[in-house]
C-alpha positions as CSV (number, residue, x, y, z in Angstrom):
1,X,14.9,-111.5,-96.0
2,X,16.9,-108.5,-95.4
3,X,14.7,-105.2,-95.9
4,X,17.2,-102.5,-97.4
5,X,15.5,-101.2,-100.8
6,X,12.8,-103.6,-100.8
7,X,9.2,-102.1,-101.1
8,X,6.5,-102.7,-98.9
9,X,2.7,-101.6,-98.7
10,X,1.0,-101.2,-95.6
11,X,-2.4,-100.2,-95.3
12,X,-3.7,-98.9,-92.2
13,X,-0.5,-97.9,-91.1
14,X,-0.8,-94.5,-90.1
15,X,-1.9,-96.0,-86.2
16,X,-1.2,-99.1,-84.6
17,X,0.7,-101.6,-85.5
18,X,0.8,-101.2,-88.9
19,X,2.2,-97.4,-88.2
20,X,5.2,-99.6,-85.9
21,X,5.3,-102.1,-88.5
22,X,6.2,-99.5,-91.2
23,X,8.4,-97.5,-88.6
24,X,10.5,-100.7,-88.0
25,X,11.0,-101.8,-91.7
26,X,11.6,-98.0,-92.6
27,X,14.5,-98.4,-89.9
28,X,15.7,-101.5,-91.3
29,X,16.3,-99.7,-95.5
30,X,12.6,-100.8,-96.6
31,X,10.5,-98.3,-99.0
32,X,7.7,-97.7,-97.3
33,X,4.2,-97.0,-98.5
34,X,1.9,-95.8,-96.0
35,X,-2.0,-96.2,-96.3
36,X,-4.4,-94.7,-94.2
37,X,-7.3,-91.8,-94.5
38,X,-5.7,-89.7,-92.3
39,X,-2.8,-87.3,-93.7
40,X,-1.5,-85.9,-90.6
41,X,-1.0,-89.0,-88.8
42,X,1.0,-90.4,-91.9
43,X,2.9,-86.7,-91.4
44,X,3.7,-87.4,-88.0
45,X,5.0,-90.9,-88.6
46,X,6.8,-89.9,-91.5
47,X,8.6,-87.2,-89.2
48,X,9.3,-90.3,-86.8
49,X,11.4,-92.1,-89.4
50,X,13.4,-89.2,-90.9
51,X,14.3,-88.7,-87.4
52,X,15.4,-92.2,-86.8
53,X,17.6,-92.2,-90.3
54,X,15.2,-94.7,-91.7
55,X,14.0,-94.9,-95.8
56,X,12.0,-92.3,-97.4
57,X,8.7,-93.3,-96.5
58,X,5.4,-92.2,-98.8
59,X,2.4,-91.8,-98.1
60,X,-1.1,-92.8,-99.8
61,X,-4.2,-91.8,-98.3
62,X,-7.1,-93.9,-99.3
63,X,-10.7,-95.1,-98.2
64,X,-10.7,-98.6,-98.7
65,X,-14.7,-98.8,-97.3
66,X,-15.3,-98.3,-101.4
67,X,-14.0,-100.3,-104.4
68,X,-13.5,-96.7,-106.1
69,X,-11.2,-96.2,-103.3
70,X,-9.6,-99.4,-103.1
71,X,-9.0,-99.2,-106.8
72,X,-7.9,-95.7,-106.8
73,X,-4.9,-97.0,-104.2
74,X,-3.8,-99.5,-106.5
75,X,-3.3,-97.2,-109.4
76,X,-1.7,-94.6,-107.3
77,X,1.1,-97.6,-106.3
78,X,1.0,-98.9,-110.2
79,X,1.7,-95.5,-111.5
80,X,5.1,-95.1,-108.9
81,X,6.2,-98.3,-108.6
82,X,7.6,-101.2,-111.1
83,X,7.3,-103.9,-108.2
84,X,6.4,-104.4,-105.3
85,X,8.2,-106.8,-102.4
86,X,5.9,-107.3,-99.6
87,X,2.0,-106.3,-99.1
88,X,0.4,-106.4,-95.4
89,X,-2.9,-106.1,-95.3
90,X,-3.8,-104.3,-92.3
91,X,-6.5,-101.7,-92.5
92,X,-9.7,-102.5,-90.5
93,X,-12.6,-102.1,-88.4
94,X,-13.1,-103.6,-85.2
95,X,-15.8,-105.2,-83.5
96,X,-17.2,-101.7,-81.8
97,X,-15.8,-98.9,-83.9
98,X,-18.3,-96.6,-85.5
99,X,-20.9,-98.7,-83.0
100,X,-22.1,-101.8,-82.8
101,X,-25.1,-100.8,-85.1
102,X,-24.9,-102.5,-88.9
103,X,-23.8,-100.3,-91.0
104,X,-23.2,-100.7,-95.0
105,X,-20.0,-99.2,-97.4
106,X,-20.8,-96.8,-100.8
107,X,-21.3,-100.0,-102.4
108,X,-24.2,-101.8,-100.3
109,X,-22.2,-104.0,-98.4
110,X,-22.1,-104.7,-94.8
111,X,-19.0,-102.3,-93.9
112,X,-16.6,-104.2,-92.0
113,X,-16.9,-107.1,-94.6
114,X,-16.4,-104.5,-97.2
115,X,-13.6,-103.2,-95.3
116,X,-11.5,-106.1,-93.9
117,X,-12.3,-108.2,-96.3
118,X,-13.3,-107.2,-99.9
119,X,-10.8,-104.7,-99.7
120,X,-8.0,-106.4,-99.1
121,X,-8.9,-108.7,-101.4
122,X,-9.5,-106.5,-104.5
123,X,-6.2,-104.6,-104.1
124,X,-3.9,-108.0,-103.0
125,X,-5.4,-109.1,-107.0
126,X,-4.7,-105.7,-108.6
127,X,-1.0,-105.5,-106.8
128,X,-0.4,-109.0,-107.7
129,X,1.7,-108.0,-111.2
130,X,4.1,-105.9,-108.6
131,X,4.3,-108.7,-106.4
132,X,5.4,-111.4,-109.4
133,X,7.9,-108.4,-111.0
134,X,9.5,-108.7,-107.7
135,X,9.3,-112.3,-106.4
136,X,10.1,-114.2,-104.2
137,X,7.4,-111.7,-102.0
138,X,5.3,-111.8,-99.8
139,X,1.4,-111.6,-98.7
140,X,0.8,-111.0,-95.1
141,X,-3.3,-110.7,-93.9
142,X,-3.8,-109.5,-90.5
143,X,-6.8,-111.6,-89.3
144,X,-7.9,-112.3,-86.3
145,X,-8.7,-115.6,-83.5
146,X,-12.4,-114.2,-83.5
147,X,-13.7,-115.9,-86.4
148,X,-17.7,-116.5,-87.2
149,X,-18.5,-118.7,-90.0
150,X,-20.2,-117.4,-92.7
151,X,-23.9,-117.8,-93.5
152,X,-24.4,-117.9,-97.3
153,X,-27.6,-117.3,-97.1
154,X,-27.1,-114.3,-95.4
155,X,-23.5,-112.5,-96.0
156,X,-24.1,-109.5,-95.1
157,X,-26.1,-110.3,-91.8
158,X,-29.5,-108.4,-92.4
159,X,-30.9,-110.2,-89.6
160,X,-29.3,-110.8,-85.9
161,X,-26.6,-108.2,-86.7
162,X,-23.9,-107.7,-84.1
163,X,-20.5,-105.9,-84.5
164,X,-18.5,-109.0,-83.2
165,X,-20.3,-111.7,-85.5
166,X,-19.3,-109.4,-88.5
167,X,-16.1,-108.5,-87.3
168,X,-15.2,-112.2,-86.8
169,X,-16.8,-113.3,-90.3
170,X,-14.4,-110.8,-92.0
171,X,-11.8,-112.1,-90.0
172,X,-12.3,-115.9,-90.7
173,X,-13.0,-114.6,-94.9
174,X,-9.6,-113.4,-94.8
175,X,-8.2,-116.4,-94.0
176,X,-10.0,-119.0,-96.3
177,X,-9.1,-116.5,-99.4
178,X,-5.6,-117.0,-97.7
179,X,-6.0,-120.4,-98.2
180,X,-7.3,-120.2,-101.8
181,X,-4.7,-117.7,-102.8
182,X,-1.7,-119.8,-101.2
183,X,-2.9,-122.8,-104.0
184,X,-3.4,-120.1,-106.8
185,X,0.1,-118.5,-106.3
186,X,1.9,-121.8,-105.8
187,X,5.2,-122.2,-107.9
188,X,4.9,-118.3,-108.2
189,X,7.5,-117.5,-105.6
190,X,4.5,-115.2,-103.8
191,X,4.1,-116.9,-100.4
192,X,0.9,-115.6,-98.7
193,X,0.1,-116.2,-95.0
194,X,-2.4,-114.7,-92.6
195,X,-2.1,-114.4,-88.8
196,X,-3.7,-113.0,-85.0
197,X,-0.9,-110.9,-84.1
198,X,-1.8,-110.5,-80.4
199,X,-4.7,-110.2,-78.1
200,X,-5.9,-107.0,-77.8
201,X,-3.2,-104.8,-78.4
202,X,-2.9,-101.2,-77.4
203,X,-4.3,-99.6,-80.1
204,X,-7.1,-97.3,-81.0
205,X,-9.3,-99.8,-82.5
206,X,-9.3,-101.6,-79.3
207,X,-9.7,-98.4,-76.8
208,X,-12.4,-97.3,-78.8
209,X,-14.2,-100.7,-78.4
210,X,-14.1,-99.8,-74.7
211,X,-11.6,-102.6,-74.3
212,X,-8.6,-103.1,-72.1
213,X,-5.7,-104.0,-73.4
214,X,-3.9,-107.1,-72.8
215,X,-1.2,-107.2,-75.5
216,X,1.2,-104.3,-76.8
217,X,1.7,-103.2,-80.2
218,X,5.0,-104.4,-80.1
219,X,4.0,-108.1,-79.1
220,X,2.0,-108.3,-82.7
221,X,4.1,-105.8,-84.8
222,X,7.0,-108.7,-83.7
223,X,4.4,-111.7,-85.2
224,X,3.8,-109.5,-88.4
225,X,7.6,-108.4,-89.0
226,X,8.2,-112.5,-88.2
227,X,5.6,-113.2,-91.4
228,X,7.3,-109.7,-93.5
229,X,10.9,-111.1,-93.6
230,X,11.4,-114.3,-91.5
231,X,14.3,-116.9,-93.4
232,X,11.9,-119.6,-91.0
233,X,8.7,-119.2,-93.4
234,X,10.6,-118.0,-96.3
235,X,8.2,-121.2,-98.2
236,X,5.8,-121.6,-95.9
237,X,2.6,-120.1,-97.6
238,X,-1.7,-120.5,-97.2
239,X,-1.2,-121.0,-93.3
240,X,-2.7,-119.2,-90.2
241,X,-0.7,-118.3,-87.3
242,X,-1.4,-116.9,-83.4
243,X,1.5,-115.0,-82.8
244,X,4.5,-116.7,-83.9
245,X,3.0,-120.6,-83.9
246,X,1.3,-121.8,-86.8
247,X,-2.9,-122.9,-85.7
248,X,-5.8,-123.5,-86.9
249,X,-8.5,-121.6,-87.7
250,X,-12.2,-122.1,-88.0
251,X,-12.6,-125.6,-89.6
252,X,-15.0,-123.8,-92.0
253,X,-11.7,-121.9,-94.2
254,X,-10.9,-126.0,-94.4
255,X,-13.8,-126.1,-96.2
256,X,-13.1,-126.2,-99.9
257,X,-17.0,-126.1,-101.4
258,X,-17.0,-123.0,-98.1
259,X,-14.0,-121.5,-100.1
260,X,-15.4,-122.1,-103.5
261,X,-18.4,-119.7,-102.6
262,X,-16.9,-117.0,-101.1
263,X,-14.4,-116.8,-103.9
264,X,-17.0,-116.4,-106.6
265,X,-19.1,-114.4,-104.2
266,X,-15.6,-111.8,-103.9
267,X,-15.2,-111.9,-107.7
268,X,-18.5,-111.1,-108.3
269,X,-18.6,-108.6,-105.4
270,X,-15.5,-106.2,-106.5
271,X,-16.1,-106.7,-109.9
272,X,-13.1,-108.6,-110.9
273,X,-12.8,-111.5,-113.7
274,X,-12.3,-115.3,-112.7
């Protein structure tokens, strides 16, 4: 898919590799829309593309930890834009950040389910009118190999909390609504995949887990772009990659009763109708 005028969301792209994910589609023509909470990192990188002759890029600064905020994201990219090509969802805590203590969003939920999960899948619903306007697009999660199965008798992990267990949880939930969605989107011309980019990349998330890197940014920005505009998986849709081969993930997101729950659990969770 050639990127020149097509529109893309990132969130959390103002560091890692979502900011060299936009910076390389901004390169290649793409309308970039830049999430993140920090404005003068999204300054910087929008600097860094004027200087390299890429798109205008724009920037919408967000806290997707709440619904309000996730909401409040969607409207702001409703209100500018009539469609919407290709949305990555990026944005998330790892394992370590903030501590490994359990920690819970505005809303009650445990944080990094409410923020690399719940998220993503509020505002992937609310863009999904964009996303038809302009079809065929595309749905790219960012999950992760670290995936934890999810105890539905205890979602948000009140008891034997750990930062990896509900890092990995969010992770593997992002991939079984990628599943769900895939089916729910068939025949639409919306493909939706969800990938492990690389292993430990380079990035902040990692360094601040006190983690040394093993992969670059580059390495998984490549897997992501390869998902954004590839002609290989143009119709390939509800799948899980490592890197650039398709895998499997956790046999619970082949679960379908597994699936059922968490999908009535999300709906009831960010407030949105069946």
């Amino acid at each position: 898919m050639k990127m020149t005028d097509k529109t893309v969301l990132i969130t959390g792209s103002t560091d890692g590799v979502g900011r060299y994910v936009a910076r390389r589609l901004a390169e290649q023509g793409a309308r970039v829309l830049i999430h993140g909470r920090d404005a003068a990192r999204a300054k910087t990188l929008i600097d860094e593309i004027a200087r390299a002759g890429g798109a205008a890029a724009t920037f919408y600064q967000a806290d997707l930890s709440s619904m309000s905020g996730t909401r409040r994201l969607a409207e702001a990219v409703q209100r500018d834009h009539q469609h919407l090509d290709v949305l990555v969802s990026n944005a998330g805590i790892g394992s370590q950040n903030d501590g490994p203590q359990r920690q819970t969003s505005v809303d009650g939920h445990e944080l990094r389910f409410a923020v690399n999960y719940l998220a993503g899948f509020l505002l992937i619903y609310l863009m999904l009118p964009l996303l038809r306007t302009a079809a065929p697009s595309r749905i790219v999660n960012v999950a992760s190999l670290g995936q934890h199965p999810i105890d539905f008798d205890d979602v948000m992990i009140t008891k034997g909390y750990g930062g990896s267990r509900a890092y990995a949880q969010s992770k593997l939930a992002q991939i079984m609504f990628t599943i769900d969605l895939a089916q729910e989107l068939s025949d639409t011309g919306i493909t939706v995949n969800a990938l492990h980019p690389a292993t430990y990349m380079n990035t902040t998330m990692v360094r601040a887990g006190g983690i040394t890197p093993i992969s670059t940014v580059e390495q998984g920005g490549a897997a992501i772009l390869r998902l954004v505009e590839g002609d290989d998986v143009a119709d390939k849709s509800g799948l899980f990659f490592n890197g650039m081969n398709e895998a499997r993930a956790n046999p619970q997101a082949y679960d379908a009763d597994a699936r059922k729950r968490l999908r009535a659990l999300s709906l009831k969770l960010t407030g949105l109708s069946p």
